[in-house]
C-alpha positions as CSV (number, residue, x, y, z in Angstrom):
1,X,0.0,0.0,0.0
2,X,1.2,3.5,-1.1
3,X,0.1,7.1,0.0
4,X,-1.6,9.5,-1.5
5,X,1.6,11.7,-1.4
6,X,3.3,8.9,-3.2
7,X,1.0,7.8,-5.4
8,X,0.5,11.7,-6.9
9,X,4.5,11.6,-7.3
10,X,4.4,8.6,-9.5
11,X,1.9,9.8,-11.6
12,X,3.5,13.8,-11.7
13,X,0.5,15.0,-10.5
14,X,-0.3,16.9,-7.0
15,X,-1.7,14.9,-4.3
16,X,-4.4,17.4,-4.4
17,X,-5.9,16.5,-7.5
18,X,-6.2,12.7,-6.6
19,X,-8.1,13.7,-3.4
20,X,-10.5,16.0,-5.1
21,X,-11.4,13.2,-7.6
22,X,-12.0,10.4,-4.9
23,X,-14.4,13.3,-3.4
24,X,-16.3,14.0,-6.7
25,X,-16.0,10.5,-8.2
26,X,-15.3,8.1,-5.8
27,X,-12.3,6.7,-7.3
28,X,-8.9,8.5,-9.1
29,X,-8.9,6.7,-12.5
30,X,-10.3,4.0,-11.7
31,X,-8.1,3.2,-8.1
32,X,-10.3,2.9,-4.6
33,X,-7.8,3.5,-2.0
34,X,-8.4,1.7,1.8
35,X,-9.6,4.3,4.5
36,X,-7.2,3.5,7.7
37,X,-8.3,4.3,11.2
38,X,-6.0,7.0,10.7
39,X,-7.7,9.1,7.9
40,X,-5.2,8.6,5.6
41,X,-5.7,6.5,2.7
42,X,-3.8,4.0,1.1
43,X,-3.7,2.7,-2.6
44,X,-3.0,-0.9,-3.9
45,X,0.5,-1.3,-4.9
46,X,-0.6,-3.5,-7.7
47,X,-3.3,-1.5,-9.1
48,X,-0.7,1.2,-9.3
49,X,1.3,-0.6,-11.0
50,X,-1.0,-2.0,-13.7
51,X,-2.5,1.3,-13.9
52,X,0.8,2.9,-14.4
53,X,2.0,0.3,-17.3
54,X,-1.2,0.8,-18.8
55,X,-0.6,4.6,-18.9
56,X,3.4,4.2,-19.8
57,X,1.9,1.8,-22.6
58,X,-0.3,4.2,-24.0
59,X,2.2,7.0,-23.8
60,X,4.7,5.0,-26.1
61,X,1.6,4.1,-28.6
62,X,0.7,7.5,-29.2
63,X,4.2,8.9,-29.9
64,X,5.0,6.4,-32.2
């Protein structure tokens, strides 16, 4: 499980902008993050993952 903070860091975006679509949407592209006793949340390491592949594999499909 990854934080917010680290999640938004792997994906260049600000941690901000993951929280606000979770609150609108219920889910940042797709990803439902755990709710810990603590408040914080924390993401699936292997959704991540897939999720970032996915995106790296699109990236390198467009610019070709």
């Amino acid at each position: 499980m990854i934080t917010t903070e680290q999640l938004a860091e792997k994906f260049h975006v600000k941690p901000n902008t993951i929280r606000t679509s979770l609150c609108r949407k219920g889910h940042w592209c797709g990803l439902r993050p755990v709710r810990l006793p603590n408040r914080f949340l924390a993401w699936p390491d292997d959704a991540v993952e897939r999720l970032l592949a996915q995106s790296q594999t699109t990236t390198e499909s467009q610019q070709a």
